[in-house]
N, C-alpha and C positions, 0 to 999 in steps of 0.2 A: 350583146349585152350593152346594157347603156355605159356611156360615164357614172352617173349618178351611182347606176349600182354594182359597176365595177369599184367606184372610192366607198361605198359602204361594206362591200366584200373585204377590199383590201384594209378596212380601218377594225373588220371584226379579225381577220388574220392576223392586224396589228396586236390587238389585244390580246390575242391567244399567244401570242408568242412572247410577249410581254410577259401573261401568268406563268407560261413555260420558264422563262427563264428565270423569275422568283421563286418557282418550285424547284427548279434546281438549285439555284442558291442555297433556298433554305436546306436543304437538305445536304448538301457543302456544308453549310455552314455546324448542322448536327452534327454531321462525320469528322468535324474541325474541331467540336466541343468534347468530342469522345479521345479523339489524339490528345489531350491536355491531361489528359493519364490522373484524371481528381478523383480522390480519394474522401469520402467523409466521416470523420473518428470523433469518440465522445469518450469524454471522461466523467465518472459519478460517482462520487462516495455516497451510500443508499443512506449512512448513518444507522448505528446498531442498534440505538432508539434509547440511550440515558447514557451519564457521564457513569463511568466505573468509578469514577473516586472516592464513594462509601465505601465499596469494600478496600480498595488499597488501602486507607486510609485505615482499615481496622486494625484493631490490635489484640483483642479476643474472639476467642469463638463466637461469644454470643453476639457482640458488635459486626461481626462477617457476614452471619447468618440473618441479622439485620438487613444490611445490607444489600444483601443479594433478594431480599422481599421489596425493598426499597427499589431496587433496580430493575427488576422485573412491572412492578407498578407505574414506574415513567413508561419504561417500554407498552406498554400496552395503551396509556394515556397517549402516549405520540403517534400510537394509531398507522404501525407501515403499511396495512390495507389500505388506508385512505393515501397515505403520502407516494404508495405504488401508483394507485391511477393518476395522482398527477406526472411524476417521472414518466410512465407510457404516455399521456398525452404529449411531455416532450420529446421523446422518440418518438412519436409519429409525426410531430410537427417537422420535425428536423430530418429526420429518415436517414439516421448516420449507416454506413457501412459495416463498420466495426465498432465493436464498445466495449471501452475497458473501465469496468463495477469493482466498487471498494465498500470493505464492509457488508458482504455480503451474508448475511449473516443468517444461523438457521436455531432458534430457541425451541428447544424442547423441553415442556414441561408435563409431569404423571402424578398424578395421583387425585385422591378425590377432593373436588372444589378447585383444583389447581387451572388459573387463568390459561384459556386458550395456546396451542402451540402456533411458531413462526416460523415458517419456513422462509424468508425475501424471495429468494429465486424462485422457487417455485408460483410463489403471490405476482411478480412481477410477467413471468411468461405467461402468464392465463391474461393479464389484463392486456397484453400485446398479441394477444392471438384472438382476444374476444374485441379488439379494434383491425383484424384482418393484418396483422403485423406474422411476421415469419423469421424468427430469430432462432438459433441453435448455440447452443454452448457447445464454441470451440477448445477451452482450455480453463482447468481451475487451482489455482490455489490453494489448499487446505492448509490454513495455519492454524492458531489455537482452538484446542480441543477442551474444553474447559468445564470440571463436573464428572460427572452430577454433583450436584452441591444442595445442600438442605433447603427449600422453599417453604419459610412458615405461613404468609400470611399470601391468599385467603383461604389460605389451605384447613379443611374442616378434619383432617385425620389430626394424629398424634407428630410431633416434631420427627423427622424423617420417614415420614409415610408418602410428602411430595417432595417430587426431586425437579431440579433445573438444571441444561445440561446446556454453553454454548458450543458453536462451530463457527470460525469465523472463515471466510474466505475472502477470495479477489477472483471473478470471472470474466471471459471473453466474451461476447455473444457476438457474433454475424449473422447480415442480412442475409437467407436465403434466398433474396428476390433483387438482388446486387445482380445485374447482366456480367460475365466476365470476371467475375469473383470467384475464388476455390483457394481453401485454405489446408493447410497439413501440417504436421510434424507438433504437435502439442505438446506444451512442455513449461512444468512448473519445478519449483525447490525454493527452499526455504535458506535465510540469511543464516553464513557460520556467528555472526555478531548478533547476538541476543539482547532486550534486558530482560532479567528475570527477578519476579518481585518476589519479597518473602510475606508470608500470608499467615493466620495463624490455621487456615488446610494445605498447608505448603506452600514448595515454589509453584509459581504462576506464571505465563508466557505468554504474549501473543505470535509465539512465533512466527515473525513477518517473514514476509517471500513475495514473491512472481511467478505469473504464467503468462505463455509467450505460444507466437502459433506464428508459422511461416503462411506466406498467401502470393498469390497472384492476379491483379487485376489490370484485362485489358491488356493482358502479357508482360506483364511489367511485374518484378519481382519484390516483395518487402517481407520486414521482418518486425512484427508486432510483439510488443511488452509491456504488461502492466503489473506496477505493484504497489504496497503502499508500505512507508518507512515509521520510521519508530518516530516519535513526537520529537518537538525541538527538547521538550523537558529533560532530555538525557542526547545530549547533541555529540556526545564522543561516538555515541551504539550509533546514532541516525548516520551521521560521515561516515561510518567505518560502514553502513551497509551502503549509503551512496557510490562508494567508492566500488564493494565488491556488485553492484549494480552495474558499473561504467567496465568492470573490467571480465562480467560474466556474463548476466543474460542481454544484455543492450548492447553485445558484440556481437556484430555478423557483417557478412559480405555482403555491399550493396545499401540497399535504404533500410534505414530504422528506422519506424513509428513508435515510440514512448511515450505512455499515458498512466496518469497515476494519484495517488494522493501522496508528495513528496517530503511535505510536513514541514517546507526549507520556506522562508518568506522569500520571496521573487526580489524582495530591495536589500536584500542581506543582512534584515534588524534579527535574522534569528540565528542561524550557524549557515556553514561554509559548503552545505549539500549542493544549495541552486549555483551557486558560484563554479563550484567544480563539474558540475551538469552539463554546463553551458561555457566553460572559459572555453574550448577547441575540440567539440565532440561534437555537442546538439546545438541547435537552434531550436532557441522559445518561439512559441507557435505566437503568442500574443504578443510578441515584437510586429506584428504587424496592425498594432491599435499602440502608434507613436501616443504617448500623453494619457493612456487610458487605465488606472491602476487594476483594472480588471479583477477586484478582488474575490476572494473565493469561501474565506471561513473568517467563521463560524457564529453562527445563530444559539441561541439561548441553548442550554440543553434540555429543556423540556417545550423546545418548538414554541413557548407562549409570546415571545416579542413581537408585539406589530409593525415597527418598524427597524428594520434591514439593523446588524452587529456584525457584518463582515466587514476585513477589518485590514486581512491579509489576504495574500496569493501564493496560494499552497497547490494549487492543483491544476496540473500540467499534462499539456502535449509540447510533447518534443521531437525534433525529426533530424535527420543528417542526410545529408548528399548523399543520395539523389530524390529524394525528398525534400519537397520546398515547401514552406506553409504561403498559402495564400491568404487566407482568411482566419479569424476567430472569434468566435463570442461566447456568450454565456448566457444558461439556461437555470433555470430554477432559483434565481435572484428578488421574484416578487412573489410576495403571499400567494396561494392558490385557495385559499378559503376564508372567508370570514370571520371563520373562531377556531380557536386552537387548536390541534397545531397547525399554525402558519405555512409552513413550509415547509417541502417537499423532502428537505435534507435541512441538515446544519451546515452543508456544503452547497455551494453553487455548482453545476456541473458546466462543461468546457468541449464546444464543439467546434472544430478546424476540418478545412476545408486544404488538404494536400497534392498536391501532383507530383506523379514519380515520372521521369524522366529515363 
């Protein structure tokens, strides 16, 4: 063999073992990315689709039952058909692991002429499966049950001939296309701390709660919780469930992921919830955007502002040793249409990026 094509032998051997050793790297380097034990969790309040403050606000029958026509006609104006396919397009942009959904909410309406029924969940899974998405409700919430209740207008029978019935919930869903993922032990209940409103169809609840599912990823063990608390408007009930929050279901051995609508302003302008979340428990996931208010609510309630009304940071992921948050942002903050409603939610949703350890 010559020189000449001994040094071009030797310079293609060169090369080949040159690619060898990249392709091993790189693949080091994936098996290096999977050890970092990341996790990626979303939080989304769907928004129930109109402010309830007509009917609270009544004070006779016929002013309730107003009301509840009035409230049922934003809801269907706000359009969660449409604001679902934006919310899956951000699930599929983000491809979170876990997801913890606030306001889940399911309107049934009967009788004749009575505007279309709602289910969310069910609206929401079809649009994630008709985008090749694989999601399974791991755990739900069932809090206020609310109804039937008289639905007059556009209803063509006689005054209780159409009924409106809510169901409010907070759901889990996981990826079932998460490598190393497997969840168990589901588990929701509802706050001993109530507020319960007086109505002229009675008392009224949302009774709030939590549902939680144990998991492991990657072999690494966590313990997921989501719920959503009572508003700052009544901030004795929201504390006193933060607190039965910190001391029931966001107890476990080992890491806790907590995700939620918390209803506590993140700078303390509202009550004492985030404060006590966060003094020696959890660590806020968006502590890791130094300088960035990250706000989260809320948008008009009839979705029609074109430009952004969040205002506060209400909506959180939260973690504890041995859970570390690495990352955070936020999702559904810009218009997704050009005419009403704007926006996917009255809330921005909050997606972090974890590693259990």
């Amino acid at each position: 063999m010559s020189s000449r094509l001994r040094g071009a032998v030797g310079t293609r051997l060169a090369l080949v073992a040159l690619l060898a050793a990249a392709l091993v790297l790189g693949l080091s380097g994936v098996a290096y990315a999977k050890e970092k034990r990341e996790l990626e969790v979303m939080t989304e309040n769907l928004y129930l689709g109109s402010s309830l403050r007509p009917a609270i606000q009544a004070t006779t029958l016929t002013e309730f039952i107003t009301a509840v026509a009035t409230i049922y006609g934003t809801v269907q104006f706000t359009d969660f058909p449409a604001r679902a396919e934006a919310i899956a397009d951000e699930i599929q942009d983000e491809q979170p692991d876990v997801i913890g959904l606030q306001e889940v909410e399911k309107w049934t309406s009967t009788g004749p002429g009575a505007p279309p029924s709602l289910d969310f969940l069910a609206i929401l899974q079809k649009d994630l499966a008709d985008r090749g998405l694989h999601y399974s409700v791991a755990a739900v919430s069932n809090n206020a049950d609310i109804g039937p209740v008289p639905l007059a207008a556009p209803c063509s029978g006689t005054l209780g001939s159409c009924l409106l019935t809510l169901q409010d919930r907070d759901v889990i869903l996981v990826n079932d296309d998460t490598p190393r993922l497997a969840v168990s032990n589901p588990g929701s209940g509802r706050y001993l701390t109530q507020l319960v409103l007086t109505t002229p169809v009675g008392p009224l609840s949302f009774d709030r709660g939590w549902a939680s599912i144990d998991g492991t990823f990657e072999d690494k063990s966590f313990h997921f919780v989501d719920t959503h608390l009572e508003e700052a408007t009544s901030p004795a009930i929201q504390e006193a469930q933060g607190n039965e929050f910190l001391q029931g279901p966001a107890k476990a051995d080992g890491a806790v992921i907590a995700v939620g609508d918390f209803n506590s302003a993140a700078d303390g302008s509202s009550t004492t919830t985030y404060a006590d979340l966060t003094r020696s428990y959890f660590t806020d996931a968006w502590d890791t955007n130094p300088g960035d208010p990250g706000l989260t609510c809320c948008q008009d309630s009839d979705l029609t502002n074109p430009t952004s009304h969040l205002h506060e940071r209400i909506d959180l992921v939260l973690t504890n040793e041995p859970a570390r948050p690495l990352s955070a942002s936020l999702v559904g903050d810009t218009p997704f249409q050009a005419s009403p409603p704007f926006w996917p939610s009255d809330h921005a949703g909050v997606v972090a990026t974890v590693r259990l350890h």
